[in-house]
C-alpha positions in Angstrom: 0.0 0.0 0.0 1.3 3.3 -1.1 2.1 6.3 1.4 -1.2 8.2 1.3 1.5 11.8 1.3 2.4 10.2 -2.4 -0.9 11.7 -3.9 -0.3 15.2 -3.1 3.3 14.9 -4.1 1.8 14.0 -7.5 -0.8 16.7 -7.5 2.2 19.3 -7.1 4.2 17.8 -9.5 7.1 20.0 -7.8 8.9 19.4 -4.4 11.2 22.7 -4.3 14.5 21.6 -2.7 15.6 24.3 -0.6 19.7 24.2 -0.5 20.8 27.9 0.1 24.0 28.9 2.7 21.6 30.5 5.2 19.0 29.9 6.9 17.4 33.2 6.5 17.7 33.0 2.7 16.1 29.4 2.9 13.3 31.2 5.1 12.8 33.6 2.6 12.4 31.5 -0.3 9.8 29.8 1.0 7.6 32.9 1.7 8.6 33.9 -1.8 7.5 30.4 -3.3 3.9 30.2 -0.7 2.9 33.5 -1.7 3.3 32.1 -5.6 1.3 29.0 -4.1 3.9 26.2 -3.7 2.8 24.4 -0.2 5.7 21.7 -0.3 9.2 22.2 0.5 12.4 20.1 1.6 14.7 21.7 3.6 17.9 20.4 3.0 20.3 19.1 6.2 23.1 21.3 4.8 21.5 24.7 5.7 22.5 26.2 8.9 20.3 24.9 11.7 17.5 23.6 9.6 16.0 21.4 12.0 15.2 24.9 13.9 13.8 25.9 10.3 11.8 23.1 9.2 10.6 23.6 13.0 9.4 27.1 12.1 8.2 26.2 8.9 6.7 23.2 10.0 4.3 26.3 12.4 2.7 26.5 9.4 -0.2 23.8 9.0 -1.0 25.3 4.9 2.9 23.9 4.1 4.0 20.2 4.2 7.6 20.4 5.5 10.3 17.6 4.7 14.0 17.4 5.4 16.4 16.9 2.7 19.9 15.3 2.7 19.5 13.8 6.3 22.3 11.7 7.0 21.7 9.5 9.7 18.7 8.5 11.6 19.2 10.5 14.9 19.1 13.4 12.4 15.8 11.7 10.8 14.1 11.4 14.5 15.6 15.2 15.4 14.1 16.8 12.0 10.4 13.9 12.6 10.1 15.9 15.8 10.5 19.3 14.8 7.5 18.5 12.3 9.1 17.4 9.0 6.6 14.9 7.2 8.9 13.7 4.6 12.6 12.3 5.2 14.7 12.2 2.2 18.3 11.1 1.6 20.0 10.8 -2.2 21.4 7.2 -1.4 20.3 3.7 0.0 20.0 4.1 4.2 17.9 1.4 5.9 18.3 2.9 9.1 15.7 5.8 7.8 12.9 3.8 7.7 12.3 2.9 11.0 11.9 6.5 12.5 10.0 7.5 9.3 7.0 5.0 9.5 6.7 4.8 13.6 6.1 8.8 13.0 4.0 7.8 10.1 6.5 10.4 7.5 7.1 9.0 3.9 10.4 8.1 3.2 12.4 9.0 0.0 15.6 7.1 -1.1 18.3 7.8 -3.5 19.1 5.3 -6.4 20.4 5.3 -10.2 20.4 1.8 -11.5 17.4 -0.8 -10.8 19.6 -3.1 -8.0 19.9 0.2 -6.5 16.0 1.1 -6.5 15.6 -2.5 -5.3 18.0 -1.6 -2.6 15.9 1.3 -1.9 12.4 -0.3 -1.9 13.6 -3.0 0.4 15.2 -0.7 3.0 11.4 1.2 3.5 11.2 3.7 0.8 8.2 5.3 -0.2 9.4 7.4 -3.3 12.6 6.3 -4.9 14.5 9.6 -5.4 16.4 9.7 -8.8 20.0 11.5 -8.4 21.4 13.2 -10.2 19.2 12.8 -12.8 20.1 15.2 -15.5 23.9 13.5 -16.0 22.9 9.9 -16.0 20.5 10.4 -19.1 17.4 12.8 -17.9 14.1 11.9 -18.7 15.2 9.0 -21.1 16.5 7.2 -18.1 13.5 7.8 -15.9 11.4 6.2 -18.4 14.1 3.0 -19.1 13.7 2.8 -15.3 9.7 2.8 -15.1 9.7 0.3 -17.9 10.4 -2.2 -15.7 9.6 -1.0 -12.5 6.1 0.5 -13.2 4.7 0.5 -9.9 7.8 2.8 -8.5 6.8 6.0 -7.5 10.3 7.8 -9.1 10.9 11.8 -8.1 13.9 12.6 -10.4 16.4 15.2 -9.1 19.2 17.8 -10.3 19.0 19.2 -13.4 15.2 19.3 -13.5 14.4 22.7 -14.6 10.7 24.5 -16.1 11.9 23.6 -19.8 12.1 19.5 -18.9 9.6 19.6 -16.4 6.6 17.8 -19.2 9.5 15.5 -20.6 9.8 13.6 -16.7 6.6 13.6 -16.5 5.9 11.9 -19.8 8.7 9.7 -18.9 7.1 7.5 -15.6 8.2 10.0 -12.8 5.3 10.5 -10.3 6.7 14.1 -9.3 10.1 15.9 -9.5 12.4 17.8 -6.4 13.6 21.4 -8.1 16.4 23.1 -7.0 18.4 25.9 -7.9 16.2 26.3 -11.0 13.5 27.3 -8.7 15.2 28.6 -5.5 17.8 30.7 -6.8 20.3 31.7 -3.9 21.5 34.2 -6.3 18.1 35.8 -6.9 17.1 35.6 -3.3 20.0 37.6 -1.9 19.5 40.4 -4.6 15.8 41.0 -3.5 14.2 39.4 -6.5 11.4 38.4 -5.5 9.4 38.5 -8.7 11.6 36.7 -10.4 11.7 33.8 -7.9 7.8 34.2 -7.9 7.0 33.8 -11.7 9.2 30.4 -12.0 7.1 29.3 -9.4 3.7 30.7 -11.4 4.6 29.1 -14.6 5.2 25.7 -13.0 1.8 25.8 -11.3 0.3 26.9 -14.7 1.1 23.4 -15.6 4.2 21.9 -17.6 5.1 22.8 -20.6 3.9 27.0 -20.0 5.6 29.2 -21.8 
């Protein structure tokens, strides 16, 4: 039985991942990206203090909050507790399932080749994160992968920008994680707001928008 959080990851289509070298710029993407309408975000373990952020974030009950890049499960059970709903790491961890489904979260592991999504499946994963997806063949790969693994819920990552958005899609993945494409560190620290903000409109118009 599927994760019932998998739905509404497919319904958004985009899972921004927040990776930025401070907090307060993470912080402020966020606002940036709800104002535009985006309600999911994972906050990545290399941000200063994001369990304290995802904490903050997590005040919120319009966003769904997940942590990103969590390394161990003590991190998993410290980020669980500050109100992340999704765990996610870009590699096989088995010790991330337990905390996950005892605090009912959906788990997200990283894999490339289909050993390697086995791998994930069997250590507790809900989503089977694709990284990095862009260098080892895009959305070409995704759908060689979902060929043969059709009931896989796949969320390709890195390198997915607005422009390949409909081609992952087409290709099997159930959603996609968006980085720097859509939170620009760059743009955040100049004040650009709009420009953050109209990424984020055209990819809830719908893929493919212009």
């Amino acid at each position: 039985m599927s994760h019932p959080l998998i739905d509404t990851f497919r319904t958004a289509r985009v899972v921004p991942v927040v990776r930025t070298r401070s907090a307060q710029h993470a912080a402020t993407a966020v606002i940036w990206l709800r104002d535009a309408g985006i309600r999911i975000f994972e906050i990545t373990m290399t941000i200063p203090d994001a369990p304290a952020l995802i904490r903050d974030l997590a005040s919120d009950p319009s966003l769904l909050i997940g942590a990103g890049t969590v390394a161990n499960a003590a991190m998993a059970a410290r980020c669980l507790e500050a109100g992340a709903r999704f765990i996610v790491a870009p590699w096989v961890d088995a010790s991330l399932g337990s905390p996950c489904h005892a605090a009912g979260a959906a788990l997200m592991l990283g894999a490339v080749t289909p050993t390697e999504v086995r791998a994930a499946l069997a250590a507790g994963a809900d989503v089977v994160k694709i990284f990095p997806a862009s260098s080892v063949g895009g959305p070409a790969h995704i759908r060689a992968l979902a060929s043969v693994l059709p009931d896989v819920a796949f969320c390709p990552t890195g390198g997915v920008e607005p422009d390949n958005l409909a081609a992952y899609l087409t290709a099997g993945a159930a959603f996609v994680g968006m980085g720097g494409a859509l939170a620009d560190e760059t743009r955040i620290a100049a004040g650009d707001r709009d420009a953050i903000q109209a990424v984020a409109r055209r990819i809830m118009a719908g893929p493919g928008t212009p």
